[in-house]
C-alpha positions in Angstrom: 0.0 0.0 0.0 1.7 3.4 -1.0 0.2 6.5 1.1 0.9 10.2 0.5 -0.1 12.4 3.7 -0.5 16.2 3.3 0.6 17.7 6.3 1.2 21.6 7.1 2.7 23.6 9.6 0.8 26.0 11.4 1.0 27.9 14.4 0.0 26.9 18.0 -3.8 26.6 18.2 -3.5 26.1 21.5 -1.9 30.0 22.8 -3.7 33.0 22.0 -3.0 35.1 19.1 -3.9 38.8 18.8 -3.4 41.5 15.6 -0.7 43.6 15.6 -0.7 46.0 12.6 -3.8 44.5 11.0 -1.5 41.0 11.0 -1.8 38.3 13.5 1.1 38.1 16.0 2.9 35.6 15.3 6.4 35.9 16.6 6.4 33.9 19.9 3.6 31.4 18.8 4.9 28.2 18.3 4.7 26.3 15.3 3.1 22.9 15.1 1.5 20.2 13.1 -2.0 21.5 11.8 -4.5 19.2 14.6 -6.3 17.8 11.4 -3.5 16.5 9.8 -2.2 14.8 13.1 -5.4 13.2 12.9 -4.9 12.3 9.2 -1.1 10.8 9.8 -2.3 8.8 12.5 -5.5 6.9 10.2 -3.1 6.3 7.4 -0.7 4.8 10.6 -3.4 2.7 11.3 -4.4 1.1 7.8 -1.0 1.1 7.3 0.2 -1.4 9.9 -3.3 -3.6 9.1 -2.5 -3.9 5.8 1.2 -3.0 4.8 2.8 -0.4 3.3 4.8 2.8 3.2 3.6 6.2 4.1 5.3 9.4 2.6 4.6 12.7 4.6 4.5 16.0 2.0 4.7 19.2 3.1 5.4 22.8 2.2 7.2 25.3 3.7 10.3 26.5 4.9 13.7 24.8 7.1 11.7 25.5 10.2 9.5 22.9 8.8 11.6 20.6 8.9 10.9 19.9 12.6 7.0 19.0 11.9 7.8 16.7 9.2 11.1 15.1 11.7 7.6 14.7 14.0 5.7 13.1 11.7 7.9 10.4 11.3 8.1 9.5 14.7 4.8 8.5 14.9 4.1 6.5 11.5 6.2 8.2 8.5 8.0 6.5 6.4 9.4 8.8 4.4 8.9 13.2 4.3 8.9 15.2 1.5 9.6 19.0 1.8 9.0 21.7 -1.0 11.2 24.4 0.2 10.0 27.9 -0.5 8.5 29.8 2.5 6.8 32.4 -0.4 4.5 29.6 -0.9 3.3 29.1 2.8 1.5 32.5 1.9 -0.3 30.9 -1.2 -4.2 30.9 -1.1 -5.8 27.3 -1.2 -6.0 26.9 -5.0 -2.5 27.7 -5.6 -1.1 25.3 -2.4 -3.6 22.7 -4.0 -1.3 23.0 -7.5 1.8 22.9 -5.5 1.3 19.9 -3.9 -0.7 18.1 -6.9 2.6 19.0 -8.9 4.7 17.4 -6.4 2.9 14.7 -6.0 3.2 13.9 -9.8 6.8 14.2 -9.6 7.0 11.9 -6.7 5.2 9.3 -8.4 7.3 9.3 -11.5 10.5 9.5 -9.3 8.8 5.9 -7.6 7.2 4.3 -10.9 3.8 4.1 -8.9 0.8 6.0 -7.8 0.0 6.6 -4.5 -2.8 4.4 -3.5 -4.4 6.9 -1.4 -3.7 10.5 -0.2 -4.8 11.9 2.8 -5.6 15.6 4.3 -6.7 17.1 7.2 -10.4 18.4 6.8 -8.8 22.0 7.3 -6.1 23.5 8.7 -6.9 25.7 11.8 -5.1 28.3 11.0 -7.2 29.5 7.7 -9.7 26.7 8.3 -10.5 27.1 4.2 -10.9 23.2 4.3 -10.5 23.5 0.3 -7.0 21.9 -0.3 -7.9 17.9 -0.5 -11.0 18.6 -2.9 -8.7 20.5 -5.3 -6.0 18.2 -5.3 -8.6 15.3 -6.4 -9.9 17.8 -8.9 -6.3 18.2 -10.2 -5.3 14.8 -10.0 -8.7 13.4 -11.9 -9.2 10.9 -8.9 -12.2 9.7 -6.2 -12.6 12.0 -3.5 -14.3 11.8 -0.1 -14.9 14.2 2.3 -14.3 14.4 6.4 -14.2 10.2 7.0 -13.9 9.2 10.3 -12.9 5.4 9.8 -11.5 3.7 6.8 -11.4 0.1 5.6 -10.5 -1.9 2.5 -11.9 -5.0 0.5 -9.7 -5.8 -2.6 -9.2 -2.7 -4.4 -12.4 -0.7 -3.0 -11.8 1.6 0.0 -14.7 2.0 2.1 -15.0 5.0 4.6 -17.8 6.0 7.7 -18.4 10.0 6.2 -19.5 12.5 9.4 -22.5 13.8 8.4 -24.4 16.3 10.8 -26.9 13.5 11.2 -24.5 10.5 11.8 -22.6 9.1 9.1 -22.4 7.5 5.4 -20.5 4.7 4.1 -19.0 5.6 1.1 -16.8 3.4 -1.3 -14.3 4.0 -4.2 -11.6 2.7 -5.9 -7.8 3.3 -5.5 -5.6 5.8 -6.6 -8.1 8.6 -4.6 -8.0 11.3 -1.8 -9.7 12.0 1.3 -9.7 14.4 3.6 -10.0 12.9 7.5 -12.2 14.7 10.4 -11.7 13.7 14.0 -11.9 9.9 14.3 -12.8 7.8 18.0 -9.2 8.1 18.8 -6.4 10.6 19.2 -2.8 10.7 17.5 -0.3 8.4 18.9 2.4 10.1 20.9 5.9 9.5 20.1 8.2 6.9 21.8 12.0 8.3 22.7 12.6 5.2 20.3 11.2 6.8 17.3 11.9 10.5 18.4 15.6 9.3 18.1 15.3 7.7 15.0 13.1 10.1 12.9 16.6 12.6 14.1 18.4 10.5 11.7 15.8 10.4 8.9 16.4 12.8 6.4 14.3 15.1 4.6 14.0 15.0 1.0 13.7 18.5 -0.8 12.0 19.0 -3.6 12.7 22.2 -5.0 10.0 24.6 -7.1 11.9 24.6 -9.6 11.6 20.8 -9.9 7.4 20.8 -9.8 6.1 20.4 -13.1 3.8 22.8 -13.0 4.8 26.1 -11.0 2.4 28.0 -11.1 2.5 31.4 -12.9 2.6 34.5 -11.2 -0.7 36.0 -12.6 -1.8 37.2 -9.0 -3.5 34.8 -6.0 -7.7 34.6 -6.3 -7.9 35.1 -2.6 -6.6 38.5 -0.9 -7.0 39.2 2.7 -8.0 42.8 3.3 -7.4 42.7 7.0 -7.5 40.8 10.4 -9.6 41.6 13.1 -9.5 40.0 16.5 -13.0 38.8 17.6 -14.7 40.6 20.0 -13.8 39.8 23.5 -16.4 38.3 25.5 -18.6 40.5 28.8 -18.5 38.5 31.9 -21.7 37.3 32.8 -24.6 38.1 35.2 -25.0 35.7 38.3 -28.2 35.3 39.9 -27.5 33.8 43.2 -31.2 35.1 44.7 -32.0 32.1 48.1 -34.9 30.8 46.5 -35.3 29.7 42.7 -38.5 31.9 42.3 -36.5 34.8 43.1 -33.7 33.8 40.7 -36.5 33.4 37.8 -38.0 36.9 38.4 -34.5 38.5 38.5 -33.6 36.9 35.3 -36.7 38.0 34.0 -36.0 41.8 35.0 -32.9 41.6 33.8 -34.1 40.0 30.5 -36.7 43.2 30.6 -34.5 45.8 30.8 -32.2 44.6 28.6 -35.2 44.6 26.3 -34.1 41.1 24.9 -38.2 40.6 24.8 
């Protein structure tokens, strides 16, 4: 089984960022594996050790990336790719999308084989455009399925558990095809010092612009951002800590009144 997992850098969801100079301050965020694709990386880990295999991580971005793809090793890589040109970690989605469909292309005629599948995060949480795997199946003229929880495979037919808002659908396709993976019933393995210290001695394979097939021409980006804003921060709420619950209701009620929410 030959996997390609899309993976991307992005900075700590986890700290608070703020806007400085309509831009989001960024300098002392950290700088981590987008939660999405961690959940990705660890469902192609998975299908990989049930059924065989080699996983290839690709990623774009600059030598700081490097670290995220060392990471992504250590629990369940095989192999990581990097295209190397932080101009491109400012792309919009479309022109990412072409970058990594390029590369892809040249990876597979580097390795005399498609990939069998490719997975992406649903969306990064950075951007959260969640437009990325759909474009790259577009590009590639191959199956595509959306935000699957669970994967499974009979012969040559994947079949996948889709989220829905409702529960979830079983959809099949055939292989070579790419999906894009929402939060599953697990969480991402951790690590072991074993593997940290190994992945250190794994290299990282550039792959340079100038070696994708199809760089894209400079003709201008069909997204611009205008501006960031932070969002509003939020009042502290009322308590209502009246001795009997009667008294609690009819406070809440004035309140409610003369806040003219009815």
């Amino acid at each position: 089984m030959n996997i390609l997992v899309c993976i991307k850098q992005v900075p700590d969801d986890s700290m608070e960022v703020s806007a400085k100079d309509n831009k989001p301050a960024l300098e002392n965020i950290g700088k981590v594996v987008n939660a999405f694709d961690t959940y990705s990386l660890e469902m192609a880990t998975r299908f990989k050790e049930a059924n065989d295999g080699e996983i290839t991580v690709l990623s774009i971005g600059d030598k700081s990336t490097e670290k995220s793809l060392k990471n992504c090793l250590a629990v369940g890589g095989n192999k990581a790719v990097l295209v190397n040109d932080g101009e491109f970690m400012q792309s919009d989605a479309l022109e990412i999308s072409h970058i990594l469909a390029s590369g892809i292309r040249k990876l597979e005629e580097e390795n005399g084989k498609e990939f069998d599948i490719i997975f992406c995060g649903k969306e990064s949480t950075d951007t959260g455009c969640g437009q990325v795997g759909a474009q790259i199946s577009e590009i590639l003229k191959r199956g595509f399925v959306s935000d699957i929880i669970e994967i499974s495979q009979k012969d040559d037919v994947f079949q996948f558990n889709q989220e829905t808002e409702e529960g979830y659908n079983v959809v099949e396709t055939s292989c070579p095809c790419v999906v894009t993976v929402a939060k599953p019933n697990y969480d991402p393995r951790y690590p072991t010092i074993k593997n940290k210290m190994k992945a250190r001695r794994m290299p990282i394979e550039p792959l340079e612009i100038s070696d994708v097939e199809e760089k894209i021409e400079k003709k201008g980006r069909y997204v611009k951002v205008i501006n960031f804003y932070e969002p509003p921060k939020k009042e502290a709420g009322i308590k209502i800590q009246e001795e009997k619950c009667e008294d609690s209701t009819l406070k809440a009620i004035q309140i409610m009144s003369e806040a003219k929410v009815f």
